[in-house]
C-alpha positions in Angstrom: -32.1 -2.4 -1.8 -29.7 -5.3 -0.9 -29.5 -7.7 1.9 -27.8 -6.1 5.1 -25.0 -9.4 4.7 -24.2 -7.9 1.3 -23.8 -4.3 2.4 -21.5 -5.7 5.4 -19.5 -7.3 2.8 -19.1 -4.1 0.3 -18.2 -2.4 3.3 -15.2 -4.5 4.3 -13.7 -5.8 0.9 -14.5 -2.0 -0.6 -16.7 -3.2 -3.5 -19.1 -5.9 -4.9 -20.8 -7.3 -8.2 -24.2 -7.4 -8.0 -26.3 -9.4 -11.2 -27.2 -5.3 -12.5 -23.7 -4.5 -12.6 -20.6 -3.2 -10.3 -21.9 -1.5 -7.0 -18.9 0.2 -4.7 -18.5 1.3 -1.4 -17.3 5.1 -1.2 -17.6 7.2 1.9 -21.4 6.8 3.0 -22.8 6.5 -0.6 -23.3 3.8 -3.4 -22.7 4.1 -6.6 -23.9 1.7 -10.0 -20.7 2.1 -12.2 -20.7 1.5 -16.0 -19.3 -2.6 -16.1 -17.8 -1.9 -19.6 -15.7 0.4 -18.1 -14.8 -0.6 -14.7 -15.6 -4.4 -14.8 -13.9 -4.8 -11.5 -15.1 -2.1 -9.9 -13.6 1.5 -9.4 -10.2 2.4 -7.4 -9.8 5.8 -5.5 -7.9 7.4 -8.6 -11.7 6.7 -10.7 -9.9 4.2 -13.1 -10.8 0.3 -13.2 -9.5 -2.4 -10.2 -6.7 -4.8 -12.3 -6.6 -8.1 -10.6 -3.6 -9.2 -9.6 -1.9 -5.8 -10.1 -4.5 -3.1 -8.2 -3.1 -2.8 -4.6 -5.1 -0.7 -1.8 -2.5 1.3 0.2 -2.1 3.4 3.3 -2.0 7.0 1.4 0.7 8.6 3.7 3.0 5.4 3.2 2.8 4.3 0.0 1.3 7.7 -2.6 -1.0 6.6 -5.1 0.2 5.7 -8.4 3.2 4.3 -7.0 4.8 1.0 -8.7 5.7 -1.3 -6.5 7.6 -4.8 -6.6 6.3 -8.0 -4.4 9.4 -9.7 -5.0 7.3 -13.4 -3.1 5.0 -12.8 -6.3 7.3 -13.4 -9.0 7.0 -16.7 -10.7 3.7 -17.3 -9.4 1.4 -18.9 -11.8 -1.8 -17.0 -11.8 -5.6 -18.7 -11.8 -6.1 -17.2 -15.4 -2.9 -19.0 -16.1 -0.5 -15.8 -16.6 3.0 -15.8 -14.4 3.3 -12.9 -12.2 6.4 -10.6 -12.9 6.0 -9.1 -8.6 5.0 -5.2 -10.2 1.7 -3.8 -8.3 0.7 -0.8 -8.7 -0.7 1.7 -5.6 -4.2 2.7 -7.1 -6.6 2.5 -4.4 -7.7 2.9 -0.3 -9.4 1.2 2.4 -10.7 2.3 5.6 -8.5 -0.7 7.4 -5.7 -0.2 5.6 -3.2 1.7 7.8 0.7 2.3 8.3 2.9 -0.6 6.5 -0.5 -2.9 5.7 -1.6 -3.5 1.8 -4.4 -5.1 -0.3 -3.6 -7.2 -3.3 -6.9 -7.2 -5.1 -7.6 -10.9 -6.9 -10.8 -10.0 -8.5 -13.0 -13.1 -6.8 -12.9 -15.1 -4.1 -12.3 -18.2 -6.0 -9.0 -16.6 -7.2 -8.1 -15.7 -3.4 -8.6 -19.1 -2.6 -6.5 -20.7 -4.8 -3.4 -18.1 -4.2 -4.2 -18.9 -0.6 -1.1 -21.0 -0.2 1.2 -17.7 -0.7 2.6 -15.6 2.0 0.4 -13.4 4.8 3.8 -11.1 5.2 5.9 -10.0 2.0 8.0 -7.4 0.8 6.7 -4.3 -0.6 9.8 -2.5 -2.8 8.8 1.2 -3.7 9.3 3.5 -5.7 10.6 2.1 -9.0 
């Protein structure tokens, strides 16, 4: 079992690491996944989370798979030192994720902090 903070935070960010491995969120359930495989986590199309280019989408906007362009992300210099190019791709969902709202997934919150200083509101281009 895990501490009722930690459960609250898988519930609203959709997954967390845990020191046995990757647990994730999904419906009402839990689920260990293999960290070889998924060292991320897992999206809703059962492939790895990508930081920096996994986005969580609003299904009946944006379909899943879909590459996008964030053109306010090109140029930016990542925390693992790569430059962003602005493609995303539309591989997962969220339970607060509705109508023209997305999720850029950084991988840890030391990463979100340091991209802090880029936009709330930016431009979503689909499809390509």
């Amino acid at each position: 079992t895990y501490p009722a903070k930690f459960i609250a935070a898988i519930k609203g960010e959709g997954c967390a690491k845990t020191p046995e491995g990757v647990i994730i969120f999904d419906g009402a359930q839990y689920e260990h996944v293999d960290v070889a495989r998924y060292p991320w986590g897992k999206n809703a199309l059962d492939g790895p989370l990508i930081p920096f280019r996994s986005i969580a989408v609003d299904r009946k906007v944006v379909p899943l798979t879909t590459k996008c362009m964030v053109k306010e992300l090109i140029g930016v210099e990542l925390p693992t030192g790569e430059v962003h190019d602005g493609m995303v791709r539309a591989t997962d969902v969220g339970g607060r994720i509705k109508g023209n709202h997305f999720d850029w997934f950084v991988g840890t919150r030391a990463w979100a902090d340091k991209l802090a200083y880029l936009p709330d509101q930016v431009t979503l281009t689909f499809p390509l």
